[in-house]
Phi, psi and omega in degrees: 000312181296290197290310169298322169304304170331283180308330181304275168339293166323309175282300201283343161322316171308309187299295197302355191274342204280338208252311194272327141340307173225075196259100178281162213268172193272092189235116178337125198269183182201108192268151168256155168247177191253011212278156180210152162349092164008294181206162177267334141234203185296011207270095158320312182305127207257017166265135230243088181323321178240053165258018164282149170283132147350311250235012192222330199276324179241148205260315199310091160353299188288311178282314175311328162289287177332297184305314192286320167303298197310320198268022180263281250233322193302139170266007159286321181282317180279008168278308184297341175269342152276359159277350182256025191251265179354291189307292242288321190283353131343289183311307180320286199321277213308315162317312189277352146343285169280003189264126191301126193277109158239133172232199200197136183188148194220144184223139179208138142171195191220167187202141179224148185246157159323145181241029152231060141250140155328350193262306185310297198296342191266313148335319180288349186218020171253129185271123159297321168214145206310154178043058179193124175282137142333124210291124200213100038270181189277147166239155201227132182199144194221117191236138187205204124235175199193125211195142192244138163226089182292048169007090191292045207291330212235022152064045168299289171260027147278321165276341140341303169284318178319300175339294190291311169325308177277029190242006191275311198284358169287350180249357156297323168286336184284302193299305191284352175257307162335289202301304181305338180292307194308316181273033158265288197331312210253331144297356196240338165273338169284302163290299169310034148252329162302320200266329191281329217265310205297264220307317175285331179290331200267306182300331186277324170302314168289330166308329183248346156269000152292312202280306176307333178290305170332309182294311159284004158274340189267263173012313203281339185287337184261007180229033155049043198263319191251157181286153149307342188295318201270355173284281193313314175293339181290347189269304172328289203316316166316285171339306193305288197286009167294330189280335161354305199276330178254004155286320163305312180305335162274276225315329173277000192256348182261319174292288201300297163347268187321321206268330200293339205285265199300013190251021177027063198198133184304160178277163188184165167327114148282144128347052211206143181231104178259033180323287175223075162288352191284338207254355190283140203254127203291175201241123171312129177267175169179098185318304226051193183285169183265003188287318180328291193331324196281000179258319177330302215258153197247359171258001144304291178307335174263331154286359170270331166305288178298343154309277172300005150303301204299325180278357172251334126359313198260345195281301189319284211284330191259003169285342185295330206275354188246152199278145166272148170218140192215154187221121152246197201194161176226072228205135188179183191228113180233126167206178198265000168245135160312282179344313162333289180357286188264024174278135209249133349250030182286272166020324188283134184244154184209169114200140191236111161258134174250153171242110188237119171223168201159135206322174165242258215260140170063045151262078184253354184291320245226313172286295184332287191300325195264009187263301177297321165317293175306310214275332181244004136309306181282330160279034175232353179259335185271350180278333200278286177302349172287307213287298180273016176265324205280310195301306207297320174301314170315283207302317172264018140308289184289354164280333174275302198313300199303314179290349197269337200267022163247338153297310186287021188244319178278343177295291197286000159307310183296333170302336234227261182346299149321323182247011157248010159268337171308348185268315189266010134303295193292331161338283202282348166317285174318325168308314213263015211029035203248001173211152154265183209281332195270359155262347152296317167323319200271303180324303183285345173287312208279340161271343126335294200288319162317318171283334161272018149269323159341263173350254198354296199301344193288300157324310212258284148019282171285302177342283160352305190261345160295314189271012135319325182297284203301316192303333192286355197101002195264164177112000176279322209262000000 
């Protein structure tokens, strides 16, 4: 009676250490949310520019060749398909975890015990077959299999692998967010190269009604109309903007050089016709809602992948705090004649075991990984909402930017036009002696600069609908 009373206590003391063993500590949770703006204005509509193909979005010949190589060639893009080579072989590894381990295996060798060992003397009287002694020294050879097994009760290394997937597919969305950067990137280097071909086209043009202005200031110098003073400025003026040209002429060369580094290729000539860029008309946009980004945009999508990882992650890490069950088997042929091997059943060898363990004493290793685990859980929920504040704001950044640089575009047309009939006025003024020389001077600077704010404005313009393109999520697909 005293001894069943004993064993009783005993177990459940074993039950309450085993119960309080895998009791995990209490750590602040974090939900994320998803919630975003209604609309970028008053606009309902769900037609969505960047579910457009690249490749239907930009018209330009030359730049649709410039994209279709870089994403042949570039090595930034092809370092990221072999990191998404790296996950998917993750994924594998993590799989064959939970999957019961089988080998195979073979052995020869020999052995002589003493023979006033206990081991030797029992050997020494032992017969295998009547009137035939054991073999001395003894050899021993062995062929067999053998299988491991981790019994996956509390789906430890099943959310492992769930882990790894989505962290396979995140960086395929990380691959996909690369491709949208890259082609903003090569477009926007593309139009600045236009607009850089303009701003020279424009320079060399002043360069020759500067020079024709010189000339008839000197003429006017030898009919003692105008002073030297007013030759010499004519001459800066000349000088200045001749020296322009060849800061543009590095800046285009440096422009070609980037688009050539992302197309992966030594540098040589773009391809381009900048004829008339002045005249390129932005491309109808059409926003759509902002919950869109969240399917769009792929570096949304990818933190959102990491996110779920990171919870499963955390699924990983409180499973540790639980006993494992484990299983191997043995099955195989062992004798001390090869000849032997398969004689059935002296030969045969077997055995099957189970194992159940689990933490006790000192789990502090094991608190530490599920504390951290957590810890990068919640930080994957403020990197997820960091993420989609960021898309949302890009976008309607550049949806104001577009409306505002198309106003500022039409000004400054009007600007350009003002100050180039102001050249062939004060031009004919100065002949006539009805201006003086420093308002032709002043007139022809300012209508330089006007045109090249045009340009500028043009630019910033086409920029504008490439980073709207990228923002809204498009270029991947």
């Amino acid at each position: 009676m005293l001894k069943r009373i004993i064993y009783r206590w005993v177990g459940v003391a074993c039950l309450s250490l085993a119960v309080w063993a895998c009791k995990t500590p209490d750590l602040v949770q974090k939900t994320e949310s998803k919630a975003v703006p209604v609309s970028y204005s008053s606009s309902q509509d769900t037609t969505n520019t960047g579910k457009v193909r690249w490749q239907d979005y930009f018209t330009d010949p030359y730049l649709i060749s410039l994209i279709d190589t870089a994403l042949q060639n570039n090595q930034e893009l092809n370092i990221v398909l072999q990191e998404i080579q790296i996950a998917r072989n993750e994924v594998q590894a993590r799989k064959g975890e939970y999957l019961p381990f089988v080998g195979y295996g073979a052995g020869a060798g020999v052995d002589k015990p003493g023979r006033y060992t206990s081991k030797g003397s029992s050997e020494a009287t032992t017969e295998i077959k009547p009137g035939k002694e054991t073999p001395d020294p003894l050899p021993d050879f062995m062929a067999g299999l053998y299988a491991s097994w981790e019994v996956d009760i509390w789906h430890k290394l099943r959310n492992a692998k769930k882990s790894a997937f989505n962290r396979y597919l995140g960086t395929v969305e990380g691959k996909n967010f690369l491709v949208t950067n890259l082609i903003a990137e090569i477009a926007n280097s593309y139009y600045e190269l236009l607009a850089l071909d303009n701003q020279l086209r424009i320079v060399q043009q002043n360069i020759e009604i500067q020079s024709n202005a010189l000339e008839i200031v000197r003429l006017q110098k030898q009919s003692a109309r105008v002073t030297e003073l007013a030759v010499r400025r004519f001459e800066a003026q000349v000088l200045n903007t001749r020296s322009l040209q060849f800061g543009i002429q590095q800046q285009i060369i440096e422009t070609e050089n980037r688009i050539n580094f992302l197309v992966g290729r030594f540098p040589q000539p773009i391809q381009r016709n900048s004829q008339n860029f002045i005249d390129l008309v932005p491309n109808v946009l059409n926003a759509g809602i902002p919950a869109q980004l969240l399917e769009n945009r792929p570096d949304v999508r990818q933190a959102e992948l990491d996110l779920i990882a990171a919870k499963l992650d955390v699924q990983v890490a409180k499973a540790r705090f639980y006993p494992s069950l484990g299983l191997s088997a043995g099955l195989g042929f062992q004798a001390f004649n090869p000849i032997d091997l398969v004689k059935m059943p002296e030969s045969l060898i077997y055995g099957l075991a189970a194992d159940l363990a689990g933490p006790l004493i000192n789990k502090n290793a094991i608190k530490a990984a599920y504390s951290s685990a957590n810890a990068m859980q919640i930080q994957a929920v403020y990197n997820y909402e960091r993420t989609i504040l960021t898309a949302y704001i890009e976008v309607a950044n550049q949806l104001s930017n577009i409306g505002n640089l198309a106003n500022t575009f039409e000004l400054k047309s009007l600007q350009v036009d003002a100050l180039t009939e102001s050249v062939d006025i004060s031009s004919n003024l100065f002949r006539s002696a009805r201006a003086d020389y420093m308002e032709v001077l002043l007139t022809q600077r300012d209508a330089l600069e006007s045109r090249f704010e045009l340009i500028d404005t043009k630019m910033a313009q086409m920029h504008a609908v490439v980073n709207v393109y990228q923002a809204l999520g498009g270029g991947w697909r």
